[in-house]
SEKE-561968 format. One record per residue: y, x, z of N, C-alpha, C in turn; residue in three letters. Coordinates in Angstrom, 1 decimal, padded with zeros to 4 digits. Last residue first. Example, Ala and Ser with C-alpha at 12.3 -4.5 7.8 and 13.67 -1.06 7.14 Angstrom:
# residues 2
FIKE     n.c2     n.c1     n.c3    ca.c2    ca.c1    ca.c3     c.c2     c.c1     c.c3     r
FIKE   -002.2    012.8    007.1   -001.1    013.7    007.1    000.0    012.9    007.9   Ser
FIKE   -005.7    013.2    007.8   -004.5    012.3    007.8   -003.3    013.2    007.8   Ala
END
This chain:
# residues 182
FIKE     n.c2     n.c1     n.c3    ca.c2    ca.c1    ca.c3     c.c2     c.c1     c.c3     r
FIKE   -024.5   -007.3    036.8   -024.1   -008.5    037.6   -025.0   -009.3    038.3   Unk
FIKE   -025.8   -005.2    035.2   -024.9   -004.9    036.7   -024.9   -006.2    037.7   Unk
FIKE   -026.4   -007.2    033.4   -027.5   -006.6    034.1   -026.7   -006.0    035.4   Unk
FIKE   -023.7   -008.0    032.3   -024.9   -008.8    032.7   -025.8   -008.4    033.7   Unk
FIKE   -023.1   -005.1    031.3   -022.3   -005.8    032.9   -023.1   -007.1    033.1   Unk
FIKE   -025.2   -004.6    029.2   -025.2   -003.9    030.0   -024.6   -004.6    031.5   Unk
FIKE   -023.9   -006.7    027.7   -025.7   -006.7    028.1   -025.8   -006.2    029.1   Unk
FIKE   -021.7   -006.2    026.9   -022.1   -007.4    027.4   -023.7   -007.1    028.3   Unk
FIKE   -023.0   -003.4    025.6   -021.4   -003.5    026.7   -021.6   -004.6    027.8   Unk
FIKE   -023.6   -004.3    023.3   -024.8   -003.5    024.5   -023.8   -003.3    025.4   Unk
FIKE   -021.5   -005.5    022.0   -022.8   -006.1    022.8   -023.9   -005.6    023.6   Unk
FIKE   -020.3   -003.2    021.1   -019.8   -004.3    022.4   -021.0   -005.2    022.9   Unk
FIKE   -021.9   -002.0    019.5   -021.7   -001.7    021.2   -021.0   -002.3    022.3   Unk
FIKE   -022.2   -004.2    017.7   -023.3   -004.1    018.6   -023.0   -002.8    019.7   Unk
FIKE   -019.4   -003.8    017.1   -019.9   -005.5    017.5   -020.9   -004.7    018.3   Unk
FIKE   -019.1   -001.2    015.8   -018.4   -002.2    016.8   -018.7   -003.4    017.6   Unk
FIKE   -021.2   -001.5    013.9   -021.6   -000.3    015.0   -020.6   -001.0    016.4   Unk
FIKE   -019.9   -003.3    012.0   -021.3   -003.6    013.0   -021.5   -002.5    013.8   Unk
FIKE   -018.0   -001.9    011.2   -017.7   -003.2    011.4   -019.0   -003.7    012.9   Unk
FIKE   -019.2   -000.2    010.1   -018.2    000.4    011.0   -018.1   -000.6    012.0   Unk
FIKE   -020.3   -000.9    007.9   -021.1   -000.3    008.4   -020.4   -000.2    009.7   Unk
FIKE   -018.0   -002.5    006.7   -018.8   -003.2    007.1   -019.7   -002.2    008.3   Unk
FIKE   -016.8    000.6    005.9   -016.4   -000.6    006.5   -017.1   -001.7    007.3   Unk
FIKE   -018.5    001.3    003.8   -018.8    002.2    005.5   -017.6    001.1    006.4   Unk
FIKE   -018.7   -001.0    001.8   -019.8   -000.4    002.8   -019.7    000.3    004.2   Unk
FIKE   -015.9   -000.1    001.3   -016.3   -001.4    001.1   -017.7   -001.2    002.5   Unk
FIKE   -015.9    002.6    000.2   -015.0    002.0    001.3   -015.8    001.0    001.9   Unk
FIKE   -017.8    002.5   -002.3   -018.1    003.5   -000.3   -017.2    002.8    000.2   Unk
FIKE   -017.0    000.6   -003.3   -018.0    000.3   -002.7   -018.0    001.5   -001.9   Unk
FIKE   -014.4    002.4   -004.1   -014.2    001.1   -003.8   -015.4    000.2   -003.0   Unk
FIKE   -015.9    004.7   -005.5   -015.1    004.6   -004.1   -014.8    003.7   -003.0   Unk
FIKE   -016.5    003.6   -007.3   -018.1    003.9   -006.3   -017.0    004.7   -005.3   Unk
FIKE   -014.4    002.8   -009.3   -015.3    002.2   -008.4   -016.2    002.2   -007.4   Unk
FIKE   -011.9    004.8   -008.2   -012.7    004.6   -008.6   -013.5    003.6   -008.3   Unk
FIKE   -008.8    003.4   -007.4   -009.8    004.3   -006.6   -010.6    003.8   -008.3   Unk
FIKE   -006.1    000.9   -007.4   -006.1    002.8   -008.3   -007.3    003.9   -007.9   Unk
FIKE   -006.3   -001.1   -006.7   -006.2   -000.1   -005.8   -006.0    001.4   -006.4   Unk
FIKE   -007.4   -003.1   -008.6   -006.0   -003.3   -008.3   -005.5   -001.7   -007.2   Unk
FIKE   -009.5   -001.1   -009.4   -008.5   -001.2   -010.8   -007.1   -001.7   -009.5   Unk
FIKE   -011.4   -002.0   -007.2   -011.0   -000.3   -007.5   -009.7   -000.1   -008.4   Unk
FIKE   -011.2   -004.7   -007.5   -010.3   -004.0   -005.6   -010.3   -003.0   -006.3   Unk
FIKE   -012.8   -005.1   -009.6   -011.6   -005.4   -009.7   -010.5   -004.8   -008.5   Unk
FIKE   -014.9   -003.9   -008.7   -014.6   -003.4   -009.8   -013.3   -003.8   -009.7   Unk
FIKE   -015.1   -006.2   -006.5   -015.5   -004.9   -006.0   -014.6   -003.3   -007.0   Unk
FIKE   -013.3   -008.9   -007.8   -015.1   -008.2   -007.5   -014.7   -006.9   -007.2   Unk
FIKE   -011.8   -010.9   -005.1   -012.2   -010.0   -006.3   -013.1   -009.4   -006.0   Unk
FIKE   -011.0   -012.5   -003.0   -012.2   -013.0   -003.9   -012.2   -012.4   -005.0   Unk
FIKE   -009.1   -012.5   -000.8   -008.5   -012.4   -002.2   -009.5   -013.0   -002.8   Unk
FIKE   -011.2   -011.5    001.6   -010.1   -012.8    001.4   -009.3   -013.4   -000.1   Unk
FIKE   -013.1   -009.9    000.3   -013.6   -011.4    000.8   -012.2   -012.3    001.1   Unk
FIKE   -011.3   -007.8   -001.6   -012.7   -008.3   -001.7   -012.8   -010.2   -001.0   Unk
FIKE   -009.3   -007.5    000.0   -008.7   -007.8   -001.2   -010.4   -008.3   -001.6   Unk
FIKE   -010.1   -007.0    002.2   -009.6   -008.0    002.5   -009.1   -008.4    001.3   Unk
FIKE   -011.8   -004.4    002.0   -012.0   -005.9    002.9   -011.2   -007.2    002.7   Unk
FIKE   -009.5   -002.8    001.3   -010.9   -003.0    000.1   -011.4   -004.1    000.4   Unk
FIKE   -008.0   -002.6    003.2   -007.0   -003.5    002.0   -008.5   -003.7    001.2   Unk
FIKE   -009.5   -001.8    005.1   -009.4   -002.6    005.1   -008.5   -003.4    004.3   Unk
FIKE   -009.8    000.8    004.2   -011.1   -000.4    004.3   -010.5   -001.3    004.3   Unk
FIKE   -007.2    001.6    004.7   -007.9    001.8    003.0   -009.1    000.9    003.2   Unk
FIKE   -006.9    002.0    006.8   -005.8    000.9    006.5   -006.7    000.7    004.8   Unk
FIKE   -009.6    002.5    008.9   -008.7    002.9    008.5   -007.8    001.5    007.4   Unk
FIKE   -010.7    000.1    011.5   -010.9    000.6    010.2   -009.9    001.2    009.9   Unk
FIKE   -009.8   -001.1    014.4   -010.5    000.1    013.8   -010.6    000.7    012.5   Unk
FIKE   -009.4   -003.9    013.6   -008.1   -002.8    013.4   -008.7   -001.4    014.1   Unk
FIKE   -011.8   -005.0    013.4   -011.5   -004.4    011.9   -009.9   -003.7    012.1   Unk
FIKE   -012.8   -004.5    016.1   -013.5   -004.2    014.8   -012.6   -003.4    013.9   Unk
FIKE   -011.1   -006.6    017.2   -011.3   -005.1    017.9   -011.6   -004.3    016.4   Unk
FIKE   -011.7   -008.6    015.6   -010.2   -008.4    015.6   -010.3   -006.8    016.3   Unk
FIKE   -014.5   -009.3    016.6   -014.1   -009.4    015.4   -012.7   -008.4    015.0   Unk
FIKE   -013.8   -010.0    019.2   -014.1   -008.6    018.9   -014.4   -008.4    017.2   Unk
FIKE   -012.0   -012.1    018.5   -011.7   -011.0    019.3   -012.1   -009.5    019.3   Unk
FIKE   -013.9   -013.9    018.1   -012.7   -013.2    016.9   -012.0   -012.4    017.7   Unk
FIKE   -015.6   -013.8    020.2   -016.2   -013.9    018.8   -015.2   -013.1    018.3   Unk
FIKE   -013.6   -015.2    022.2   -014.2   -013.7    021.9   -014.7   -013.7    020.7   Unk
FIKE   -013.0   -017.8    020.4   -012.3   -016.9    021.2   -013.0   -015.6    021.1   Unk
FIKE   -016.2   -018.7    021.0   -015.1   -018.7    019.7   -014.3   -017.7    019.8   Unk
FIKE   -016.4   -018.7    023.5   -017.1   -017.9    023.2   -016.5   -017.6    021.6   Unk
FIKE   -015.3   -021.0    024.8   -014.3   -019.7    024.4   -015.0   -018.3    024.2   Unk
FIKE   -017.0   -022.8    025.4   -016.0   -022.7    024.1   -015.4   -021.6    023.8   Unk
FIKE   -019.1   -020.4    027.0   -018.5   -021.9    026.7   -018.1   -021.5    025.5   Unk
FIKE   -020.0   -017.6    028.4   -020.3   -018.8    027.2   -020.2   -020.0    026.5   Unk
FIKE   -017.8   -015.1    029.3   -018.1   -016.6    029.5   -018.9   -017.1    028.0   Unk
FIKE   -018.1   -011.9    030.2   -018.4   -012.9    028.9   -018.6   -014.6    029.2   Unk
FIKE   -016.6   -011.1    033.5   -017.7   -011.0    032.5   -017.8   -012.3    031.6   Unk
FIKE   -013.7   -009.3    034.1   -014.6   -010.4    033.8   -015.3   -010.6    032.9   Unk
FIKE   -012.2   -007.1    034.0   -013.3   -007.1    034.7   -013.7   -008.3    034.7   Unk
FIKE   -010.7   -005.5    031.0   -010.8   -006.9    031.6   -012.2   -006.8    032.6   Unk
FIKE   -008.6   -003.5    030.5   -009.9   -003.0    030.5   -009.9   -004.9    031.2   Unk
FIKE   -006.1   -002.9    027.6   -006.0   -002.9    029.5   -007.7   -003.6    029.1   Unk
FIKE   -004.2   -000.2    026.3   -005.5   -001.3    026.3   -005.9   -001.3    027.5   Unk
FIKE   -002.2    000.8    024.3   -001.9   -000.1    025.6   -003.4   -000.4    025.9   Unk
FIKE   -000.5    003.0    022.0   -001.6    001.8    022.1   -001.8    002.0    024.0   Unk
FIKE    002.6    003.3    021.0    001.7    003.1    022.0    000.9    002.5    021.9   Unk
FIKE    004.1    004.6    017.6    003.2    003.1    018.4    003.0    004.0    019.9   Unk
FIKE    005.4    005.6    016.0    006.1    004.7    016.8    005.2    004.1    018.1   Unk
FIKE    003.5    006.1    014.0    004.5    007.2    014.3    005.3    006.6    015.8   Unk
FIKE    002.3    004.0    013.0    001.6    004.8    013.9    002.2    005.8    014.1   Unk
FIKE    004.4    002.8    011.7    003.9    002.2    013.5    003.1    003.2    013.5   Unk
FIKE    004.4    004.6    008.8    005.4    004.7    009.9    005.4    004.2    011.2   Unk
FIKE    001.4    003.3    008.1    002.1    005.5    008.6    003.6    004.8    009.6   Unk
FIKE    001.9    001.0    007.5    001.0    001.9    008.7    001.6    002.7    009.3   Unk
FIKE    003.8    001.5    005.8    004.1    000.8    007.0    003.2    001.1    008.1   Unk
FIKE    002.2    002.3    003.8    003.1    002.9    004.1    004.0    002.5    005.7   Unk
FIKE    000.3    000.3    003.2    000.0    002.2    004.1    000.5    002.3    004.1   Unk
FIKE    001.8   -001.5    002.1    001.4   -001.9    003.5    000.7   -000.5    004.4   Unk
FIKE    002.6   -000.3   -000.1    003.8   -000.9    000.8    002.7   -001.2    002.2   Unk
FIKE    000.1   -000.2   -001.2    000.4    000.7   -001.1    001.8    000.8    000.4   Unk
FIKE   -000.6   -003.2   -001.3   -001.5   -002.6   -000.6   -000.6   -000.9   -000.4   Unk
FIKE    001.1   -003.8   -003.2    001.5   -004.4   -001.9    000.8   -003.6   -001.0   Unk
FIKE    000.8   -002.3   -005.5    002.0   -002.1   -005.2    001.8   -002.8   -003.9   Unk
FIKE   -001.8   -003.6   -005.9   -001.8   -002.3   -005.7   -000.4   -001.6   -005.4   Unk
FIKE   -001.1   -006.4   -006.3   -001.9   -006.2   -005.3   -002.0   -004.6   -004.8   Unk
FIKE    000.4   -006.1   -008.7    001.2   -006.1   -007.7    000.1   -006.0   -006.4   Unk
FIKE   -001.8   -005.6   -010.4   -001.0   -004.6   -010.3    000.0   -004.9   -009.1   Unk
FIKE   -003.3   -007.9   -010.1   -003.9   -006.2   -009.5   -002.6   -005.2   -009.3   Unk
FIKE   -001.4   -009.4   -011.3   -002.0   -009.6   -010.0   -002.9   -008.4   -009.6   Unk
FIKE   -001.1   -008.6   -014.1    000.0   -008.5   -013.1    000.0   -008.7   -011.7   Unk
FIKE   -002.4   -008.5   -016.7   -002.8   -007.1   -015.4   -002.3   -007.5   -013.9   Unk
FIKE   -001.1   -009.7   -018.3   -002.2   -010.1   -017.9   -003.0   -009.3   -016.7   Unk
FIKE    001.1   -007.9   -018.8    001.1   -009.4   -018.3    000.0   -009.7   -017.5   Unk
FIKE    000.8   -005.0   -019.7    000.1   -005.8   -019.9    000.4   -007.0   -018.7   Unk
FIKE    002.8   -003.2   -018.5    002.3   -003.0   -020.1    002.2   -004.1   -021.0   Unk
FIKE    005.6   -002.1   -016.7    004.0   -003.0   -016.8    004.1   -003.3   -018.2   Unk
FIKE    008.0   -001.1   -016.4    007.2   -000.5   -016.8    005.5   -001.1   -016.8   Unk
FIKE    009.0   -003.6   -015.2    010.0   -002.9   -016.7    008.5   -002.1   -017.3   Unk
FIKE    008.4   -003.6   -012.4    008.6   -004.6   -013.5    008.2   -004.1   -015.0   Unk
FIKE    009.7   -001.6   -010.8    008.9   -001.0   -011.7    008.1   -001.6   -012.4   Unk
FIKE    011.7   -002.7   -008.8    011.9   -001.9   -010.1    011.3   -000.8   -011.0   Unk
FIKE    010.3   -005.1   -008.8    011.5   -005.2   -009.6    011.6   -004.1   -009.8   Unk
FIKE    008.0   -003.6   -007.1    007.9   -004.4   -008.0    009.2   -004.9   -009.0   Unk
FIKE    009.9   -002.8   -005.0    009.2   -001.9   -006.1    008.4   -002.6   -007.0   Unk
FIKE    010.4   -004.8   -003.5    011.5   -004.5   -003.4    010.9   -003.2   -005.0   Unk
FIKE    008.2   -006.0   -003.6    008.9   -006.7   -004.1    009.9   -006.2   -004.6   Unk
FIKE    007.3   -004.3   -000.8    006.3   -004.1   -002.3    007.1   -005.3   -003.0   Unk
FIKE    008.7   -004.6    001.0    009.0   -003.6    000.4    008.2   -003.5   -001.3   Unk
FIKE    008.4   -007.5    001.7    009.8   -007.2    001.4    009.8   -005.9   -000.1   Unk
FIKE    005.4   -006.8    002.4    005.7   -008.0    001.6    007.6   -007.4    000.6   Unk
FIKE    005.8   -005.4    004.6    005.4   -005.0    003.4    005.8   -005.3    002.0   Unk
FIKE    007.5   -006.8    006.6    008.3   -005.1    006.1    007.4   -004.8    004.7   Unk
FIKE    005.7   -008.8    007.3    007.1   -009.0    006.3    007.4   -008.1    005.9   Unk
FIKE    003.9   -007.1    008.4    003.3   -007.5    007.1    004.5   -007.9    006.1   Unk
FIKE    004.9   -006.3    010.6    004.8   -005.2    009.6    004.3   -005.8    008.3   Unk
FIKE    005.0   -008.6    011.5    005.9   -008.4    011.6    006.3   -007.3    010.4   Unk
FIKE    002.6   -009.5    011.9    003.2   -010.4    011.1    004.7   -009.7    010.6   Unk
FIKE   -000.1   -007.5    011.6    000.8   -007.7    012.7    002.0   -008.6    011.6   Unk
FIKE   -002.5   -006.6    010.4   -002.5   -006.9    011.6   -001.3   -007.3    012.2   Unk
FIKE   -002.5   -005.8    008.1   -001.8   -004.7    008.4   -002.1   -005.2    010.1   Unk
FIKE   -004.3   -007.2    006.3   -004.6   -005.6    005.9   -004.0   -005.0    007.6   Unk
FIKE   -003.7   -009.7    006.5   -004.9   -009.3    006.9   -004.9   -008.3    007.1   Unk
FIKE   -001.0   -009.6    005.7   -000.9   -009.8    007.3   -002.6   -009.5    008.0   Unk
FIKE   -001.0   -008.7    003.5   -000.6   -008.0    004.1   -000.6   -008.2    005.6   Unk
FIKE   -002.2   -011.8    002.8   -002.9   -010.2    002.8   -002.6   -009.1    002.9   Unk
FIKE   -000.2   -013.2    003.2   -001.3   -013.5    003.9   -002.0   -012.2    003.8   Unk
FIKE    002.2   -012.1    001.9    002.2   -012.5    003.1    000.9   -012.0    003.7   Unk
FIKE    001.1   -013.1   -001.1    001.4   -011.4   -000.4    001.6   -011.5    000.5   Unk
FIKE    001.4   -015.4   -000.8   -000.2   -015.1   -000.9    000.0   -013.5   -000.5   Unk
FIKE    003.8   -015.8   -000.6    003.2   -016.7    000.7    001.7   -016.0    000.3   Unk
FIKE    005.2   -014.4   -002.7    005.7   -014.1   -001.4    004.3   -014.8   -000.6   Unk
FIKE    004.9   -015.5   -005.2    004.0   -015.2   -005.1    004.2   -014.8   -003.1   Unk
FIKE    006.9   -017.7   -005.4    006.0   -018.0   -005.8    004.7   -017.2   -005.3   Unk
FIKE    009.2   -015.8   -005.1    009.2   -017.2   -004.3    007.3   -017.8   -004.6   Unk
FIKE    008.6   -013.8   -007.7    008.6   -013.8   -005.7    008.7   -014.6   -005.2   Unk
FIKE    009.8   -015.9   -009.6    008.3   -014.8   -009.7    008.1   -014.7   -008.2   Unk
FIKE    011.9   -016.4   -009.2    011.8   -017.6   -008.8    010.0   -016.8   -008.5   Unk
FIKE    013.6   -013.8   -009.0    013.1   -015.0   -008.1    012.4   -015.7   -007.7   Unk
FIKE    012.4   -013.4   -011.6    012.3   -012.5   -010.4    012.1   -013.4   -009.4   Unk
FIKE    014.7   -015.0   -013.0    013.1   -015.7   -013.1    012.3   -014.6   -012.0   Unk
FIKE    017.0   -014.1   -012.0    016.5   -015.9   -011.6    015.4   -015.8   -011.5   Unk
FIKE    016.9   -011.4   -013.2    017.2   -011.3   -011.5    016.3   -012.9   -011.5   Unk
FIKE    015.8   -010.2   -016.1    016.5   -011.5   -015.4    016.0   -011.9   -013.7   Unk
FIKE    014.3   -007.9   -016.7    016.2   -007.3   -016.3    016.5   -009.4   -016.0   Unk
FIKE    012.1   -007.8   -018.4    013.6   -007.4   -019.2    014.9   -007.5   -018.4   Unk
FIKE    010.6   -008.9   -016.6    010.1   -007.8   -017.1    011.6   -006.9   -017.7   Unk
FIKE    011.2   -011.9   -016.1    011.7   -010.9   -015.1    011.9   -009.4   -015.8   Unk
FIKE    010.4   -012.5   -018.4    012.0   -012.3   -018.4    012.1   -011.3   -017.2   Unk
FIKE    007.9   -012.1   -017.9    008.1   -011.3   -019.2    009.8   -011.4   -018.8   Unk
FIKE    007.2   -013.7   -015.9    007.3   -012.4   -015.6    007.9   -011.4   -017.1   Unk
FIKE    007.7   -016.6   -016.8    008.8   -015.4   -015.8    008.3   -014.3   -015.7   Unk
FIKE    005.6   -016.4   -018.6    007.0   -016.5   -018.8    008.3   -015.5   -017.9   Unk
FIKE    003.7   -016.6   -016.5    003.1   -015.3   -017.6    005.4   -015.0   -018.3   Unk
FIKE    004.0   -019.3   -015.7    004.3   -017.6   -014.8    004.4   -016.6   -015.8   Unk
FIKE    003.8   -020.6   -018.0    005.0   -020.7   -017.3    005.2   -019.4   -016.5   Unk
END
C-alpha cells in the first residue's frame, strides 16, 4: 500500500502525497525534534523537507530506498534551520546557586544535563545520534540516509558520544567540586 502511494505520488498525484505525508509527518516530527531541540524549528523542518520531497519525488529511482532517502532530505531541512536560529539566537544561560538535590528530581537533572550535552554537539552528530539510537539504523545505513561515507558516519557517531561524556564528567567534577565548597 505505501510502496503504492509513493509510486503515484512519484508521477505527479497531489492525494496519494498526502495521504504519503500524513503518514510519515509524526515519525519526521519526532526526529527533527531530536536532532533540532526545539518543537518549533523541528515543524519549520518537517514542513520544509516535505516541501522538497514533492519536488524531488519524481527523481527517486528506487521505492525501496525511500526512508533514507527522505531521512536525508529531513536531516538536511533540519541544518538548514540550524543555520538560520543560529543567525537569530541569543544564548541566555543563567548560573543556578543551588546545590544538586538527590531526591526524585535527580531524574530531572540526569536529563538535564543529558539535554546540556547533546545541544552541544554540532547538528551532524547529532542527526548521526539520533538517526542511529532513536531511528534504530545501522551505522552503514545513517552514512547512505545522510550522503557521508561510512567511517565518517562512525567518526561522527564516536566523537559524539566522546563529547557526550567529557560533558557529563565535568559536570560532575562541577557537582563534586560545590559539594566540597559546601
Amino acid at each position: 500500500m505505501r510502496d503504492e502511494l509513493i509510486e503515484l505520488a512519484r508521477s505527479g498525484d497531489r492525494e496519494a502525497f498526502g495521504q504519503l505525508a500524513a503518514g510519515e509527518v509524526g515519525r519526521l516530527h519526532g526526529v527533527a525534534s531530536l536532532i533540532l531541540r526545539d518543537p518549533d524549528l523541528a515543524k519549520d523542518a518537517v514542513q520544509e523537507a516535505l516541501v522538497r520531497c514533492w519536488q524531488q519525488l519524481p527523481k527517486l529511482r528506487d521505492v525501496a530506498r525511500f526512508d533514507g532517502w527522505l531521512y536525508r532530505i529531513l536531516v538536511n531541512a533540519a541544518a538548514d534551520e540550524s543555520r538560520r536560529r543560529r543567525r537569530l539566537e541569543i544564548s541566555v544561560r543563567t548560573i543556578s546557586s543551588e546545590p544538586a538535590m538527590a531526591d526524585a528530581s535527580q531524574q530531572v537533572a540526569d536529563r538535564e544535563q543529558l539535554e546540556r550535552g547533546f545541544s552541544r554537539l554540532s547538528i551532524d552528530q547529532r542527526a548521526v545520534i539520533v538517526l542511529h539510537q532513536y531511528v534504530g539504523m545501522t551505522l552503514d545505513e545513517v552514512a547512505r540516509a545522510v550522503g557521508i561515507p561510512p567511517g565518517t558516519a562512525r567518526t561522527r557517531y564516536y566523537s559524539a558520544i566522546s563529547a557526550m561524556r567529557e560533558v557529563l564528567d565535568a559536570d560532575s567534577r562541577d557537582t563534586r567540586t560545590q559539594e566540597a565548597v559546601a
